[in-house]
Backbone bond lengths (Angstrom), bond angles and torsions (degrees), N, CA, C in turn:
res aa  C-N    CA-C-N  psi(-1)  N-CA   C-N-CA  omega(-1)  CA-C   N-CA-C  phi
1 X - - - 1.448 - - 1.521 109.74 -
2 X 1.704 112.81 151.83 1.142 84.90 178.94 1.650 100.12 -124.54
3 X 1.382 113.73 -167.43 1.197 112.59 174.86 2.079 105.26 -150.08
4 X 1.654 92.43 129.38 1.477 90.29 -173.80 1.250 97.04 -123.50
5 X 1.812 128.23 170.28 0.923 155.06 174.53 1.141 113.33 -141.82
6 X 1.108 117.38 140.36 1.914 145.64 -172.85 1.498 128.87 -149.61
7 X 0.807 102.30 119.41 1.854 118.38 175.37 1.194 119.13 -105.38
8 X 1.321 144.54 118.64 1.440 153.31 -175.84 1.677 99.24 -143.97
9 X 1.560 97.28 -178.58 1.264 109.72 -161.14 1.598 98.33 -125.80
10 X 1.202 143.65 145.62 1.322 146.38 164.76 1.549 126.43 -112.80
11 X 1.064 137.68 -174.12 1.388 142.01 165.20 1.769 91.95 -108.76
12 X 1.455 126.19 152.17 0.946 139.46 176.75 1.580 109.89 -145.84
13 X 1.521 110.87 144.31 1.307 118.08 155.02 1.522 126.58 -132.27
14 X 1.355 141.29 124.87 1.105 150.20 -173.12 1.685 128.98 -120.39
15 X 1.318 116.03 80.46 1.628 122.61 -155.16 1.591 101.37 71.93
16 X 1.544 92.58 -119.19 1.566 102.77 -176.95 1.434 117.95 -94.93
17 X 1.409 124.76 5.35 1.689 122.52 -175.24 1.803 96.38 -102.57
18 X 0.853 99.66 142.48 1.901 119.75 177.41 1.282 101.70 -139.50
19 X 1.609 107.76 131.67 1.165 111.63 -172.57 1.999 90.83 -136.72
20 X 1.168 91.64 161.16 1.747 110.43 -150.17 2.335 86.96 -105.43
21 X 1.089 98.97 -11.69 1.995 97.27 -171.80 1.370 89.37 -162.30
22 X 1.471 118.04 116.19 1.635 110.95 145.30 1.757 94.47 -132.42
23 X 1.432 91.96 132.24 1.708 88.05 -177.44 1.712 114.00 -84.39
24 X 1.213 121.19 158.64 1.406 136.03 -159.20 1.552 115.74 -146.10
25 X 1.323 121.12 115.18 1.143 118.70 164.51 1.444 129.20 -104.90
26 X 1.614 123.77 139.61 0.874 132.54 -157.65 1.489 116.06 -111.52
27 X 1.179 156.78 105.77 1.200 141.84 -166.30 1.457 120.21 -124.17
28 X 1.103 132.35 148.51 1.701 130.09 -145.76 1.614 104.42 -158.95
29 X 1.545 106.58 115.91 1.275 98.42 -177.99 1.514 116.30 -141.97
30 X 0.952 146.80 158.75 1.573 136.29 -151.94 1.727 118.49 75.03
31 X 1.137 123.22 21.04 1.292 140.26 -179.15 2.194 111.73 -78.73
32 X 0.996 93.52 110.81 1.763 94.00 -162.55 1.910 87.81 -107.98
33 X 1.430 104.08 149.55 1.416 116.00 178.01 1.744 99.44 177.24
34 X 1.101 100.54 165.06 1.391 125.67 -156.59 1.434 108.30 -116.29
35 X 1.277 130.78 163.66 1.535 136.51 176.64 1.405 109.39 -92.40
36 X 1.104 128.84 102.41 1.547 131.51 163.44 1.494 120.11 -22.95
37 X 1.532 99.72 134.62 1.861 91.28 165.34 1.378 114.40 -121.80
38 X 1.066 112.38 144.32 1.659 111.93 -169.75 1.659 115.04 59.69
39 X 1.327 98.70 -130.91 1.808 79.46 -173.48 1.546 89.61 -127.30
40 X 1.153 134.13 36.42 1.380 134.86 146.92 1.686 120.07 -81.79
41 X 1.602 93.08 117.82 1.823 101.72 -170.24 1.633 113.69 -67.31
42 X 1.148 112.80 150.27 1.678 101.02 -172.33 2.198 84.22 -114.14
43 X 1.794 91.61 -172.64 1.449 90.83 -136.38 1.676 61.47 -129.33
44 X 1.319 104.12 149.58 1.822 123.28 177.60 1.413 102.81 -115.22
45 X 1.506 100.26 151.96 1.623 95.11 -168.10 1.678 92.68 -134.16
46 X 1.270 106.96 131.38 1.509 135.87 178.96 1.566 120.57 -92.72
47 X 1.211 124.23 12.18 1.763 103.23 -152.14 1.685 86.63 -95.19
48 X 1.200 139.18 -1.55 1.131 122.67 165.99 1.721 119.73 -122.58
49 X 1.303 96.32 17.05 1.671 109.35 173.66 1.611 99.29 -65.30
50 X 1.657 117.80 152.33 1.390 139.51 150.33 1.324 122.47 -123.70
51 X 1.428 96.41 113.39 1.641 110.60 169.23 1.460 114.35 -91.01
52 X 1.815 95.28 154.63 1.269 90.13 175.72 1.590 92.42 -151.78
53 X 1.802 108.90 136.95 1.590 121.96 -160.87 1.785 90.70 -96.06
54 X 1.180 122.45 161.99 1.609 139.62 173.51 1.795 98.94 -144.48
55 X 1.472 90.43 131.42 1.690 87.82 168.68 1.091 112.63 -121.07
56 X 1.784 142.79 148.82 1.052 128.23 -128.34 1.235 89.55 -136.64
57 X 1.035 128.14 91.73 1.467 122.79 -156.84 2.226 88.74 -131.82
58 X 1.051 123.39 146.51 1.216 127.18 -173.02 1.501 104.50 -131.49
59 X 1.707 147.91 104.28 0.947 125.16 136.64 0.930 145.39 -147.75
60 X 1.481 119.32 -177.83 1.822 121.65 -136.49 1.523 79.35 -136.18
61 X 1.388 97.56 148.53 1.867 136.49 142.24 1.263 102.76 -46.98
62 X 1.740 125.62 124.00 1.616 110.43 161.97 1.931 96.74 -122.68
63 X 1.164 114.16 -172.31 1.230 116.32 -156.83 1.923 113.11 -71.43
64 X 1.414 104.08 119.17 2.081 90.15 -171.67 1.477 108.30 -77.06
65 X 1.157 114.77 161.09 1.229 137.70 -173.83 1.546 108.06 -126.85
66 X 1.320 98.50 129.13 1.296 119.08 -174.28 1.961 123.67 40.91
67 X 1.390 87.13 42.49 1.723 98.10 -171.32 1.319 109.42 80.22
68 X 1.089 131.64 -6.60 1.751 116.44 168.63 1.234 97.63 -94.70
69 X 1.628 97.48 155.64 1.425 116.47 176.53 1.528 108.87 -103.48
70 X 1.229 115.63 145.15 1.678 124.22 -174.70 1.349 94.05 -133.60
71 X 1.237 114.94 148.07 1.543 137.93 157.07 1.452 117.74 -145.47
72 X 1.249 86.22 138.69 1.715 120.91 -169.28 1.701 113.95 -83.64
73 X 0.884 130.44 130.65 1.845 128.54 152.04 1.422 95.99 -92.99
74 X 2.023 87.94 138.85 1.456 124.62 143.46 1.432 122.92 -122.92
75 X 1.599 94.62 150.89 1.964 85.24 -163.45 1.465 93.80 -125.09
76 X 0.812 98.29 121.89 1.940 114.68 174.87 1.409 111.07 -53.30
């Protein structure tokens, strides 16, 4: 079996904030496939794989101004 992991980047929107990159990891495990022979590709079979997505979203308090509070996103 195998097990893969992947990180990419997306466009996101949330109410009114749109963001152009929030990175996302994807992880996949129960994935069954076979060793190729010759140069014919073999075919992996999923129907009992479980994924599981993480969004990488980071955030912090930055300094308030004039008594309001602001907070910032960072995206891993």
């Amino acid at each position: 079996m195998l097990k893969i992991e992947m990180d990419t980047k997306v466009k996101m929107k949330v109410g009114g904030l749109k963001t152009k990159k929030v990175g996302i990891r994807v992880t996949c495990d129960g994935i069954k496939g076979s060793i190729p022979k010759g140069k014919t590709p073999t075919v992996a079979v999923t129907a009992k794989s479980e994924c599981k997505v993480d969004l990488r979203i980071k955030i912090w308090r930055s300094k308030a101004r004039n008594n309001e509070s602001e907070f910032s996103f960072a995206f891993l």
